[in-house]
C-alpha positions as a LaTeX table, in Angstrom:
\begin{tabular}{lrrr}
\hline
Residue & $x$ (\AA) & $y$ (\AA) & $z$ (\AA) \\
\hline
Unk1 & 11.81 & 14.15 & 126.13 \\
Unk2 & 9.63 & 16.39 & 124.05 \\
Unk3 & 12.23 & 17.83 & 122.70 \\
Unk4 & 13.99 & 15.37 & 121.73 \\
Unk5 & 11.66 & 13.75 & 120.09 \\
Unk6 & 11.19 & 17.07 & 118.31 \\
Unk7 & 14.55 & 17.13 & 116.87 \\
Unk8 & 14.22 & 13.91 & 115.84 \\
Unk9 & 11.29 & 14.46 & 113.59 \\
Unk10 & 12.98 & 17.49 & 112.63 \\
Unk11 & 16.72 & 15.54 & 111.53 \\
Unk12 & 13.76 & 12.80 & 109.94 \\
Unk13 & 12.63 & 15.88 & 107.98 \\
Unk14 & 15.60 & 17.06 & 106.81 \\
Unk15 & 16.84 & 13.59 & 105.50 \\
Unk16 & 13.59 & 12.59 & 104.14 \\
Unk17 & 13.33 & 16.07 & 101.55 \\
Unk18 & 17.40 & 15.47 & 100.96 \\
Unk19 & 16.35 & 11.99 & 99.64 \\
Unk20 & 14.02 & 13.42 & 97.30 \\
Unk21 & 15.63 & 16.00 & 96.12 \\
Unk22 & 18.18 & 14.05 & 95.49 \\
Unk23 & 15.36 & 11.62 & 93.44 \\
Unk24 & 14.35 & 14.28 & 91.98 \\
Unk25 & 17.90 & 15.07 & 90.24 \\
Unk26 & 17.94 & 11.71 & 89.01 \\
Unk27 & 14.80 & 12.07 & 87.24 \\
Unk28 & 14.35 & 9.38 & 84.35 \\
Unk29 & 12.48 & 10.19 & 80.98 \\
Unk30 & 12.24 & 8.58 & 77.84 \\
Unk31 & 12.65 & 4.59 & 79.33 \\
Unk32 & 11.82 & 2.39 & 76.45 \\
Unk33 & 12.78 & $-0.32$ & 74.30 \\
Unk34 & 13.32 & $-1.24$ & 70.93 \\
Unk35 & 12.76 & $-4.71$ & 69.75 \\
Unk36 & 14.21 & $-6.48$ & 66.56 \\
Unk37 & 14.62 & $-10.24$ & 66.19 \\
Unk38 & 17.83 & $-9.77$ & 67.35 \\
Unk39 & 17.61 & $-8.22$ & 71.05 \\
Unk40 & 15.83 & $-5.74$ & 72.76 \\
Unk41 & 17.55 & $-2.01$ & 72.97 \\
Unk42 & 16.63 & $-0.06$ & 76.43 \\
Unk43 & 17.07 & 3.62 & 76.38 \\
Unk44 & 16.54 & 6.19 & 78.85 \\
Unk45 & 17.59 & 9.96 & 79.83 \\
Unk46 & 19.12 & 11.11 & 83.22 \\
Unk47 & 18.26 & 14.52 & 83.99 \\
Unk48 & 20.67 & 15.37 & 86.22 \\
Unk49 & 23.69 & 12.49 & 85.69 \\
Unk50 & 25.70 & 13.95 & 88.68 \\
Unk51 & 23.05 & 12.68 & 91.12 \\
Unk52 & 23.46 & 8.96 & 90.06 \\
Unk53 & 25.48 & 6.08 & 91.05 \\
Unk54 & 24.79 & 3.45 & 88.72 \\
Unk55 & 21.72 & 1.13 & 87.15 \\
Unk56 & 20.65 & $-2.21$ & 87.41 \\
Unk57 & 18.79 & $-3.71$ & 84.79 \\
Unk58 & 16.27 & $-5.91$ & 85.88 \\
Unk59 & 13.99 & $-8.21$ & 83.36 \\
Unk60 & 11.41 & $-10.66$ & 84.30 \\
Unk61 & 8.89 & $-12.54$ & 82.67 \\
Unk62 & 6.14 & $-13.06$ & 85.20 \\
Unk63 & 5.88 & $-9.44$ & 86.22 \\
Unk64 & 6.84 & $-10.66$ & 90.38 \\
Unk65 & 10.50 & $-11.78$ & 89.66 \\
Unk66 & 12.63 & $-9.95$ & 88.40 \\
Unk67 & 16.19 & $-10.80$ & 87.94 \\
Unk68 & 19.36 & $-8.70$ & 87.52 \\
Unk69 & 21.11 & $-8.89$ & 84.28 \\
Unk70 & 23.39 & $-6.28$ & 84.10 \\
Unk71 & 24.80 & $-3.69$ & 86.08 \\
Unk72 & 26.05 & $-0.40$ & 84.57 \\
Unk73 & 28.09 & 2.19 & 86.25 \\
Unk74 & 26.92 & 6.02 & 86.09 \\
Unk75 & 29.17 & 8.37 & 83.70 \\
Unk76 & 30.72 & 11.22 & 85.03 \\
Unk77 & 28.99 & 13.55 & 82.87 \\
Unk78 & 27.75 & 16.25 & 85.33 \\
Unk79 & 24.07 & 17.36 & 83.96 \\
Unk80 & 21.67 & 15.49 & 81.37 \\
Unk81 & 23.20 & 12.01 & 79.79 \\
Unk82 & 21.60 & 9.11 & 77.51 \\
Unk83 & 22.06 & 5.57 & 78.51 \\
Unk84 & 21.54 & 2.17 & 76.70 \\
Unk85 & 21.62 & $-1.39$ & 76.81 \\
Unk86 & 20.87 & $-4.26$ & 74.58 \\
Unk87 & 19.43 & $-7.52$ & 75.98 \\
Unk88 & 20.49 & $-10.13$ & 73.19 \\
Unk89 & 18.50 & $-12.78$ & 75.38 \\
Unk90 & 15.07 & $-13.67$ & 73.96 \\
Unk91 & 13.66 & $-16.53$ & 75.08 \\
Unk92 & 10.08 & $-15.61$ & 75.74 \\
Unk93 & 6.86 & $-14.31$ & 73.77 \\
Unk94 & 6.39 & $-11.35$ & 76.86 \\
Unk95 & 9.47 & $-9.91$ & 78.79 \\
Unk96 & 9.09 & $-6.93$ & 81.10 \\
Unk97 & 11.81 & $-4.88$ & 81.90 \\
Unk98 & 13.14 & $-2.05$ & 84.89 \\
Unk99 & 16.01 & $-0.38$ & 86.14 \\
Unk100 & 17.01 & $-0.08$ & 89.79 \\
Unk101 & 18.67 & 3.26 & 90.13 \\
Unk102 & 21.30 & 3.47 & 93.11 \\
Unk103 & 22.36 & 7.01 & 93.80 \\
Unk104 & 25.07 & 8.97 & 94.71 \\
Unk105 & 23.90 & 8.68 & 98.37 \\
Unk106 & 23.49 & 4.85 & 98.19 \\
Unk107 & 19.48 & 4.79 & 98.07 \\
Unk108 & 17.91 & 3.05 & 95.08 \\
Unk109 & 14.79 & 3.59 & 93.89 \\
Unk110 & 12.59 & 2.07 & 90.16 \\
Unk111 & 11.77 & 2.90 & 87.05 \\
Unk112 & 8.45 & 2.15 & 85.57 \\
Unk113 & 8.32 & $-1.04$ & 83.96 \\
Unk114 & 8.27 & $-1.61$ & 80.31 \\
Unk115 & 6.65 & $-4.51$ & 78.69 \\
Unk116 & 7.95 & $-6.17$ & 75.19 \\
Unk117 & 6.22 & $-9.05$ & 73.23 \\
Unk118 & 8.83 & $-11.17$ & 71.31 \\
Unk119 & 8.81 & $-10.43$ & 67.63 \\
Unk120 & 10.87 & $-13.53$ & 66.70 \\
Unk121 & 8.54 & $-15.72$ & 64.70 \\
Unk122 & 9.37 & $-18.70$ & 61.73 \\
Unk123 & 9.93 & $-17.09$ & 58.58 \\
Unk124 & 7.39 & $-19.24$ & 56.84 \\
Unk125 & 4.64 & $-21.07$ & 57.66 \\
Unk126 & 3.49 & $-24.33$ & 57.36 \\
Unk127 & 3.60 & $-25.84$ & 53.66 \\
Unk128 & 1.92 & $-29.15$ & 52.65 \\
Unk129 & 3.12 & $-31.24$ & 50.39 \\
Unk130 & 0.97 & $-32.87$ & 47.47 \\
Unk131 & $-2.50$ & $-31.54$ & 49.03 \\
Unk132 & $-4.41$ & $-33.36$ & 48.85 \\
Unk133 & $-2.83$ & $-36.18$ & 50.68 \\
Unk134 & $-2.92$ & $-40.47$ & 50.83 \\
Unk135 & $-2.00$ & $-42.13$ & 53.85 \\
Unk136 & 0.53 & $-39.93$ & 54.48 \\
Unk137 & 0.86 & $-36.18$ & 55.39 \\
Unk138 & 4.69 & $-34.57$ & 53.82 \\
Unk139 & 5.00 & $-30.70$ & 55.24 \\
Unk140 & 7.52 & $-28.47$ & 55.50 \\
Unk141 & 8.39 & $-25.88$ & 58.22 \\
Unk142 & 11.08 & $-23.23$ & 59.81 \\
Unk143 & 12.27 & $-23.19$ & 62.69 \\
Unk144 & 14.14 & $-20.47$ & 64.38 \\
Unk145 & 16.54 & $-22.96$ & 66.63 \\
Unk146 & 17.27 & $-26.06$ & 67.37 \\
Unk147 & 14.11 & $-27.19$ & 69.58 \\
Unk148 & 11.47 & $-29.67$ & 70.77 \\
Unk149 & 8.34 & $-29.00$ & 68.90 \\
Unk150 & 4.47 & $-30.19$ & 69.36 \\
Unk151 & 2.56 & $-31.46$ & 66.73 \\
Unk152 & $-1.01$ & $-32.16$ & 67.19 \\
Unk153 & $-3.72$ & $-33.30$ & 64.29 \\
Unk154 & $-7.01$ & $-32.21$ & 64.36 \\
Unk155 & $-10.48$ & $-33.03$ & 62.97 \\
Unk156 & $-12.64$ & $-30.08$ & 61.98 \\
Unk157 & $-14.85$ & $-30.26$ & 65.13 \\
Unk158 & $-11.57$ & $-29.52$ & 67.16 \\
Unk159 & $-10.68$ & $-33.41$ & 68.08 \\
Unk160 & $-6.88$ & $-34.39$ & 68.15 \\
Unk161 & $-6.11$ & $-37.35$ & 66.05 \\
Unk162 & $-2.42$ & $-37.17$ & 66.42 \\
Unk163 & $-0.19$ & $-35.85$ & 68.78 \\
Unk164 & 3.49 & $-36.28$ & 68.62 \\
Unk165 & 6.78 & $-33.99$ & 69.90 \\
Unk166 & 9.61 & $-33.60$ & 67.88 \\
Unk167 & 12.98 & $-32.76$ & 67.56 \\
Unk168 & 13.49 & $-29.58$ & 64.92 \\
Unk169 & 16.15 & $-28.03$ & 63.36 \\
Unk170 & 17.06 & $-24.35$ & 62.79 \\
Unk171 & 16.19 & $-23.29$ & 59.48 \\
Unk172 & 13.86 & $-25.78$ & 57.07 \\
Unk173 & 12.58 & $-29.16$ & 58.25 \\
Unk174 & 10.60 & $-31.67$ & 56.62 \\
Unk175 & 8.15 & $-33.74$ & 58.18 \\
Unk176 & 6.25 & $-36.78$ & 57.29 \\
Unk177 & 3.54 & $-38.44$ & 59.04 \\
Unk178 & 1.64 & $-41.73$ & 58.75 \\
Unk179 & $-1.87$ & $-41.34$ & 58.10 \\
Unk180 & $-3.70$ & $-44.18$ & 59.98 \\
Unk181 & $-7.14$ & $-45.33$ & 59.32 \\
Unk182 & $-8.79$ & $-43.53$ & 61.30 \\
Unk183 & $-8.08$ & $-40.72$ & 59.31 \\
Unk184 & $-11.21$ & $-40.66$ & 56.78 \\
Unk185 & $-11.51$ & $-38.70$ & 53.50 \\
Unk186 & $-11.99$ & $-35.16$ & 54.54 \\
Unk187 & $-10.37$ & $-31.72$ & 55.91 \\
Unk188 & $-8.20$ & $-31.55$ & 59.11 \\
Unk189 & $-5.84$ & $-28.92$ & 60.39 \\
Unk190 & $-2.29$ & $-29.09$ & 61.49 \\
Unk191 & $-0.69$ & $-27.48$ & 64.30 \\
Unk192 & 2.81 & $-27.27$ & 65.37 \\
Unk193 & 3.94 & $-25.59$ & 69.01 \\
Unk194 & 6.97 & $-24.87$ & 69.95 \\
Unk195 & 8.33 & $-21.84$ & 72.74 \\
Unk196 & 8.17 & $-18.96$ & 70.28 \\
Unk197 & 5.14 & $-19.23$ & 68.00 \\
Unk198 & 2.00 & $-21.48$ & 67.03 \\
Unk199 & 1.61 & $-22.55$ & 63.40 \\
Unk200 & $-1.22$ & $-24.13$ & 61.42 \\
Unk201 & $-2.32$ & $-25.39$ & 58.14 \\
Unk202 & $-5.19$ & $-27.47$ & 56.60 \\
Unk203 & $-5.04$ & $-30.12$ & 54.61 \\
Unk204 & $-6.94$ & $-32.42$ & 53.00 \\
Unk205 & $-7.64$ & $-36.59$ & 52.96 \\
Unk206 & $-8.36$ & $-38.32$ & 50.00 \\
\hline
\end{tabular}
């Protein structure tokens, strides 16, 4: 029994150092990403390409869950090789990316994960209209889709004196607002949220 039990941890051994060696000739370097308002680009080197099977690129946007999104099959290139992939997808201010690397063997193991912050913003701010204002508030702003959007009013000691969501266009949109009369002579700032950025702007009662 001894010695079976021997030869077990010896085949264990065995298999466990051909797993890593086999790891270690599908060393990644170089995984990162470059972002334009367009997509993200992921890059990355295989050391030893013959060693691979193919890669699954994960993204998630909570750090826990990560969901597949693409699957690419290894090239047959037998020593160092370059991969890419562009995610055209952006939808949220922080997205965190990995591969899952499957081997020629059929074990998988991960690459680091790499974090990106969105860099799609408006392309202008918010701009008031005839500021100083009557009883009512004219602004324009961009938008980079079509999208629900939260505007909120507030007094200079941080009190909301409006709140309303809207529907915005891609591109320019122009706004108007009554000003009630609660709304006395004096500064306030306006803010508008939507899911990619946060603008604001002061204006001014008369």
């Amino acid at each position: 029994m001894k010695k079976i039990s021997t030869l077990l941890l010896i085949a264990f051994s065995i298999a466990t150092q051909t797993l890593n060696a086999q790891l270690d000739l599908a060393f990644i370097s170089n995984f990162s990403v470059n972002s334009t308002n367009s997509c993200n680009r992921l890059t990355w080197v295989i050391a030893s390409n013959r060693a691979v099977n193919s890669f699954e690129i994960e993204k998630s946007t909570d750090g826990k869950n990560f969901k597949a999104i693409a699957v690419l099959i290894a090239t047959e290139k037998f020593d160092t090789e370059n991969y890419s992939y562009a995610d055209t997808a952006i939808t949220a201010d922080t997205i965190m990316y990995r591969l899952r690397i499957l081997n020629k063997s059929l074990h998988d193991f991960y690459s680091r994960i790499i974090l990106v912050r969105s860099k799609m913003i408006p392309d202008n701010n918010i701009r008031i209209i005839g500021n100083p204002v009557r009883d009512k508030l004219f602004f324009n702003y961009s938008s980079t889709k079509v999208q629900q959007a939260d505007i909120k009013i507030y007094s200079l000691t941080g009190k909301i004196l409006f709140n309303q969501e809207i529907s915005s266009f891609k591109g320019n949109n122009l706004i108007t607002i009554p000003l009630s009369s609660g709304f006395a002579p004096g500064m306030y700032v306006i803010e508008i949220n939507n899911d990619i950025a946060s603008q604001t702007a002061k204006f001014v009662k008369q």
